[in-house]
N, C-alpha and C positions, 0 to 999 in steps of 0.2 A: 452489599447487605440485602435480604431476602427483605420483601415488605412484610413476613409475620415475624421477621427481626426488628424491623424495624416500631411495629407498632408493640409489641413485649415489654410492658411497663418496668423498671427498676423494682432489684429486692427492696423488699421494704426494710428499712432502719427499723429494727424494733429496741424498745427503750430497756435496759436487761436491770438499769439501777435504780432502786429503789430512794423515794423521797423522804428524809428523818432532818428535823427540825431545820428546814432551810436549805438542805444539802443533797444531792443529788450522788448517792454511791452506792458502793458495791457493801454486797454483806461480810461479814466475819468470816476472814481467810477468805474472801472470794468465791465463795461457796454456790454455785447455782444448782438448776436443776431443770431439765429439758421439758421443753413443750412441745404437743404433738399437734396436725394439721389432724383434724377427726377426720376429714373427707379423705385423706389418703394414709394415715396410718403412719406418718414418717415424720421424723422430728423439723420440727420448723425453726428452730432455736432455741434460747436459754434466757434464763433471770434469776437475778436475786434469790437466792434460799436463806432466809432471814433466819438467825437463831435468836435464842431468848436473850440474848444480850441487844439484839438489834431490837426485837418486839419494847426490850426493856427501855432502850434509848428513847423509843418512837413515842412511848405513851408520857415518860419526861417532860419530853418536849411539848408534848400536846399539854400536858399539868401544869406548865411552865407558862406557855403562853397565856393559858385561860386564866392563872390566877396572879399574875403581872403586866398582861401586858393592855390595851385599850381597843383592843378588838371588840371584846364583851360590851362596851357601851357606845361604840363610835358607829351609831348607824348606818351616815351616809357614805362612809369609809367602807361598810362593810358591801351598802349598795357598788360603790364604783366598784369595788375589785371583782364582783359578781359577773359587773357587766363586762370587765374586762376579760375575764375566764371566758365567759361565753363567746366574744370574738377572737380568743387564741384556740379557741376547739374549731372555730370554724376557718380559721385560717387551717387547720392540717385536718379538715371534713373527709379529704380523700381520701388521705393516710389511712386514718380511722376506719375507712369504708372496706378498706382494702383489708387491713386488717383483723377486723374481725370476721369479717367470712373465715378469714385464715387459721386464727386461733378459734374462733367459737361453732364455724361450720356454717353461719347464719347464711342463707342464702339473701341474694343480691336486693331482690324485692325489701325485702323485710327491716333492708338498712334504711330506705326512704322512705320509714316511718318509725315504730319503737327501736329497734335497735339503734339508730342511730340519731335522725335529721328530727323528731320529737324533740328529744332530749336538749339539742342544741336551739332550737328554734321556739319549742313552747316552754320547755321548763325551766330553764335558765330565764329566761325574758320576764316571766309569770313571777318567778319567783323573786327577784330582785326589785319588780314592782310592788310587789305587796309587803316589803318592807316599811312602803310609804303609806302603806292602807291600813296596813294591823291596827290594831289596838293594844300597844303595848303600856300601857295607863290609861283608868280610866278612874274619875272621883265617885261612887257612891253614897248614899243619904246619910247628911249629917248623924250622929247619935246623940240623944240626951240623954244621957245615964249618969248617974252617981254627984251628980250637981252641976255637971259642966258637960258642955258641947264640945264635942271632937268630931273633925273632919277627917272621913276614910277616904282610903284610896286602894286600886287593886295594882300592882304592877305584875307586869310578865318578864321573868326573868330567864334567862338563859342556864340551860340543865347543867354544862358543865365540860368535860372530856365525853365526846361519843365515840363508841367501836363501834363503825360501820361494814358490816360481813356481807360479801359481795358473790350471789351465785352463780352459775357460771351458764347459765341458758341466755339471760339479758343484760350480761355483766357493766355495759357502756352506761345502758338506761338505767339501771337499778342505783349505782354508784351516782347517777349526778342525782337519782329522785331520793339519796339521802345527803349526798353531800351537798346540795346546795340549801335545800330550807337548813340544816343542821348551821352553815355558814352564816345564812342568812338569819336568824336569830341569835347570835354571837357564841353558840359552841365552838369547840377545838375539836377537830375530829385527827383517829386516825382509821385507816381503812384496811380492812385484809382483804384483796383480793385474791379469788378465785384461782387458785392453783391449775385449774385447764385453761384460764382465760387470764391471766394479769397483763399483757401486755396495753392493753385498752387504760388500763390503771397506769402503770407506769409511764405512759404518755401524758395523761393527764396530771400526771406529776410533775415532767419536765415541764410543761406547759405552763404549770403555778410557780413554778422557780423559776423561768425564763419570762416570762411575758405577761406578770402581774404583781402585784405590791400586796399581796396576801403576806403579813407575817409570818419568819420561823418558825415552825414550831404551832403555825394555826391548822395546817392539811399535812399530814404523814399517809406515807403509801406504803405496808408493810407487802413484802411476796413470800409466802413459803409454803413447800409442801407438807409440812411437819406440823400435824395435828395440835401436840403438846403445845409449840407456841402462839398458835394461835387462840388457845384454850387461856391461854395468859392475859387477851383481852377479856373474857368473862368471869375471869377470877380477881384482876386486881384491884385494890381498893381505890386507886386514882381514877378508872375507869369511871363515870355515871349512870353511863346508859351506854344499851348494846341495839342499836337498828341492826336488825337481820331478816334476811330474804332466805330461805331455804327450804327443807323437810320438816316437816308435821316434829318427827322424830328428832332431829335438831335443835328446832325450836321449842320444846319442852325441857331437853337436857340445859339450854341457856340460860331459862329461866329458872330450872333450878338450881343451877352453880349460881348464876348470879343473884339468888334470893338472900344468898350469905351476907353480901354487902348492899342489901335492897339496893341492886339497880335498878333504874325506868329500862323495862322494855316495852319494845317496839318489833314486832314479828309477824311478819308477812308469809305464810308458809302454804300448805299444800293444799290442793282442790280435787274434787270430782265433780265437777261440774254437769248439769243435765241441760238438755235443751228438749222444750217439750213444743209436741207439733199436734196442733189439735185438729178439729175432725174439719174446721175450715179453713183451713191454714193453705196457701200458695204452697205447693209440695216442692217447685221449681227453687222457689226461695229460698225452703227448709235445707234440700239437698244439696245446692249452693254452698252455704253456711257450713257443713258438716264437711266440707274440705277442709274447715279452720284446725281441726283435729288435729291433722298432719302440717297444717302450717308450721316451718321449723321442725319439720321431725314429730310433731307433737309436744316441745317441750317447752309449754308454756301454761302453767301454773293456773291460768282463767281457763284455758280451752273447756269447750262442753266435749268431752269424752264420754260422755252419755248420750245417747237421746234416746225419747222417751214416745212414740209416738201412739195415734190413737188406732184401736183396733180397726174401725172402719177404711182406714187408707192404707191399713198397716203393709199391707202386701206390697202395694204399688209405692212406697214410701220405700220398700227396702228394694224393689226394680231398682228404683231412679238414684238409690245411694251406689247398688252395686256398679253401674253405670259410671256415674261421678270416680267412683276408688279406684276400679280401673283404669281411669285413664288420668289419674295424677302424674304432673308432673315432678319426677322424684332425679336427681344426678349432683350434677356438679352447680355446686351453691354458686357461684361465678356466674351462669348464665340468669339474662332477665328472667327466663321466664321460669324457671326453678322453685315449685313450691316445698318440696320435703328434701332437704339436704339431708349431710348425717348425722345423728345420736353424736353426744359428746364424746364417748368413750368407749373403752373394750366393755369395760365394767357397767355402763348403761346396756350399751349394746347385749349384753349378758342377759342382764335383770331383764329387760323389755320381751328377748323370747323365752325364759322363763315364765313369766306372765302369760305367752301367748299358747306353751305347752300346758299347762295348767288349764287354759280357759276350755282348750278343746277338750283336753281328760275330762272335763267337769260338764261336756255336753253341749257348752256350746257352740254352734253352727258355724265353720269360716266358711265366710264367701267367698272376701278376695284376701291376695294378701298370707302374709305368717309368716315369709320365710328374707331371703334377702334376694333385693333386687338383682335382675339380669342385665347386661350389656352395659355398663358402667363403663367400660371402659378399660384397660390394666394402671391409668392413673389410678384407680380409685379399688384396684385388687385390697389391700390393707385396710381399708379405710372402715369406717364405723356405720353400719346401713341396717336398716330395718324397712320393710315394703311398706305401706298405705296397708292398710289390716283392719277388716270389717268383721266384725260378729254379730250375727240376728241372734234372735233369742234369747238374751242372758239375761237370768233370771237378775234379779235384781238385789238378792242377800249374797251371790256370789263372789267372788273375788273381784273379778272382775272388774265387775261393775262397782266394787268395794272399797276397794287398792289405786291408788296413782300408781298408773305405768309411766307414766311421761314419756310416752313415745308415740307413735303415731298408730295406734288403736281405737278405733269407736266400736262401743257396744250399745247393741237396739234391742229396745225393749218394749213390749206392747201395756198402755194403758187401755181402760175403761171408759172413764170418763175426767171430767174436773177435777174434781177431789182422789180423786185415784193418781191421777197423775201429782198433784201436788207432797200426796202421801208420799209414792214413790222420789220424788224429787229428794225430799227432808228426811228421806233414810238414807242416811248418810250421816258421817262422822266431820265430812266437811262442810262450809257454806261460802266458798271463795267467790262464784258467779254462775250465771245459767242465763237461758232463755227462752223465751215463749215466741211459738209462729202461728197467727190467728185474723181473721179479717175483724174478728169482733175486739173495741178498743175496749168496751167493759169489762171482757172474759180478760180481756193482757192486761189489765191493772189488778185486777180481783186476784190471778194467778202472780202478779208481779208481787204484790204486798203480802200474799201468802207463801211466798216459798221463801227459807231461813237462808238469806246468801247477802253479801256484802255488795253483787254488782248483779244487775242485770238489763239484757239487752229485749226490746221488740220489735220482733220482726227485721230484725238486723240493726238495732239501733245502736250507736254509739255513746258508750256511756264514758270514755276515757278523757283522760286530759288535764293538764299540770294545774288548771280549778279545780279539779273534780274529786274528792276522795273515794281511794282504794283501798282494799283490804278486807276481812272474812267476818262472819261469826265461827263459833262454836271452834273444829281443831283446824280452822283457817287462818289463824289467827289471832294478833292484839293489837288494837289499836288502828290508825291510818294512816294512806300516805296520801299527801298530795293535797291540794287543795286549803281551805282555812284551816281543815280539822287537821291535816299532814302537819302544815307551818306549825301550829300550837303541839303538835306531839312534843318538840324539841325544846321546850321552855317549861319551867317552872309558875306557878305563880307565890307572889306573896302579896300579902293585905296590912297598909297603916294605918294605925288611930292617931290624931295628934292633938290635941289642946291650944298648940302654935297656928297661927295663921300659916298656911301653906303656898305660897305666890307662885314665883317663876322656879322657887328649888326644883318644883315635882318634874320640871324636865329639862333640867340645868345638868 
């Protein structure tokens, strides 16, 4: 045996059955449906095509548990199986590592942190602790009204059944930063995972059936390609609430199906993020940060796919970007040093140079970039690729600059001054995240508090993290994730008066 025999790691087991109330199977007639490796265009295997009789089982069971079973009020119960989940993800850490590059194209880097070893390490941990912090009752001031004294109380109660919809760029990260607060506040969840990405799902299914005391019927892991039934979590009356991560466009249609049976939602949706670099700004720094564009292809929902810089650097600002995009490194998501793997799909892959014909029709400048990478390799002949792809000049009401690409495009646009740049920033439909590069801390707070976005970074600052709340204004979103405001998303509250003296009942 040759030593590149010998070091060739085993196929990976990918999990094909999907988890419904405790059980671990296959869907009606056996029904799958293929998934493809982005990076080479070739099917990598199969799973679960769930029809609406399985969708139908799964929300059941989820209805069943929440409103029978002692999940909803057993805290510490619900603490331990938290922490249990989170040590059976990190026993199969590899699996997981290995396969999502496989199914999502994520490159290597990117697992040792969001995509994967985050989610394991801070948000599981985070989360399970702050069970024991909330405030899930608290007594408020007596009232004296109507001749007698009553003692209030507020309690936070748990929302109900959650549809958790799982997109397919962070599929690992996204599915724990709703399934665990949802868990951890005594919902029932069930999940539709990502039709390019379910296998990451479906793991974390066997994992809750095999090597944790989570109740039947508390975590359902539904897979299918078929629109209709997954449309069947935003329409059923069993459902409560719908956590979803996806398009602007999506997440509007959700909430208007699901306004029929006032569900809670919770949506986390699209960005055009701007990143502005002012007239004192570290250029080295700026131009730095503007590779995050393409980090993942670009297909990350916060990226700044704007920047906005000021006219006085503006020339040598777009040298030193051109500089940087050329010499990304773009191939096979397997290797460490791998920053832009490929586009999810044919159909992103599509859309993205769409986008990219459009922008030049419309005037704007490519520098590098627009078409599909060279020397990849014949592995990666099929595969889903778009180049690192810079535009100067775009005006800033253009497409462009207008539209999520989600792919690995930055467009540069020249400001004026302060205020000009902030204008620019808040023309937009979105306000998912951005940020300011500046030596002065007055000018990065004055500009941080003024521009309309849910997250923002200085001068490369990290704002993330399973404390931290995420999520947009305006069509970026509803609501948050993460953090106290994320935990509280997934509960109800209700408020008592009572007459009775009130002792140890109130947390009995």
């Amino acid at each position: 045996m040759s030593d590149s025999e010998v070091r060739q790691p085993a196929p990976i087991e990918h999990e094909r059955r999907m988890l419904i109330d405790g059980k671990l199977r296959d869907a009606a007639q056996e029904r799958v449906f293929e998934v493809l490796n982005p990076a080479t265009g070739e099917v990598a295997g199969v799973v679960a095509n769930a029809s609406a009789a399985d969708m139908d089982d799964a929300i059941a069971a989820a209805r069943n548990a929440f409103d029978t079973g002692s999940w909803t009020t057993d805290r510490s119960f619900r603490e331990r199986a938290l922490r249990q989940l989170r040590a059976a993800l990190d026993c199969e850490r590899e699996e997981f590592r290995r396969e999502l590059i496989e199914e999502v194209g994520a490159p290597l880097m990117s697992t040792y942190g969001s995509q994967l070893d985050w989610p394991i390490d801070d948000t599981l941990p985070w989360v399970a602790d702050e069970i024991g912090r909330f405030g899930f009752e608290r007594r408020i001031a007596d009232s004296n009204t109507l001749g007698s004294t009553s003692q209030r109380w507020v309690f936070k109660e748990p929302v109900g059944v959650v549809g958790a919809i799982v997109p397919w760029n962070f599929p690992f990260e996204i599915l724990i930063s709703k399934l665990a607060p949802a868990l951890a506040t005594g919902n029932t969840v069930v999940v539709k995972a990502s039709p390019e990405t379910p296998w990451n799902a479906t793991r974390v299914g066997r994992l809750i059936a095999e090597k944790t005391d989570i109740p039947p019927g508390v975590v359902n892991i539904v897979t299918t390609d078929d629109v209709t039934v997954a449309q069947t979590l935003v329409s059923d009356p069993r459902v409560d609430m719908i956590s979803f991560t996806g398009s602007t466009a999506t997440g509007r249609l959700i909430a208007r199906e699901g306004a029929a049976t006032m569900k809670r939602t919770l949506l986390e949706l699209g960005g055009k993020s701007a990143a502005i670099v002012l007239d004192d700004a570290d250029l080295a720094m700026a131009a730095r940060s503007a590779a995050g564009a393409c980090f993942h292809a670009g297909q990350v929902c916060a990226g700044t796919s704007r920047f906005l810089v000021h006219r006085s650097i503006y020339d040598e600002m777009v040298a030193m970007l051109g500089h940087v995009y050329a010499a990304l490194p773009v191939g096979d998501p397997r290797k460490a040093d791998t920053l832009c793997g490929p586009v999810a799909s044919a159909r992103q892959r599509d859309n993205i140079m769409a986008m990219i014909g459009a922008a030049r029709s419309a005037g704007a400048e490519l520098v590098v970039g627009g078409g599909v990478p060279d020397g990849l390799g014949s592995d990666f002949d099929k595969g889903f690729w778009v180049q690192p792809t810079l535009f100067v000049g775009v005006d800033n009401s253009s497409k462009l600059a207008q539209e999520e690409v989600f792919g690995p495009v930055l467009a540069v646009t020249p400001f004026d001054d302060d205020a000009d740049a902030v204008r620019l920033a808040n023309d937009s439909r979105y306000g998912l995240s951005g940020s300011v590069f500046t030596a002065s801390a007055g000018r990065a707070m004055s500009i941080a508090r003024s521009v309309r976005t849910g997250t923002l970074a200085i001068n490369g600052g990290n704002y993330s993290g399973a404390d931290a709340p995420f999520g947009g204004f305006k069509a970026s979103g509803v609501g948050r994730q993460g953090g106290p405001e994320g935990f509280a998303s997934y509960l109800e509250t209700k408020t008592i008066g009572s007459t009775l003296p009130l002792g140890a009942e109130v947390t009995a």
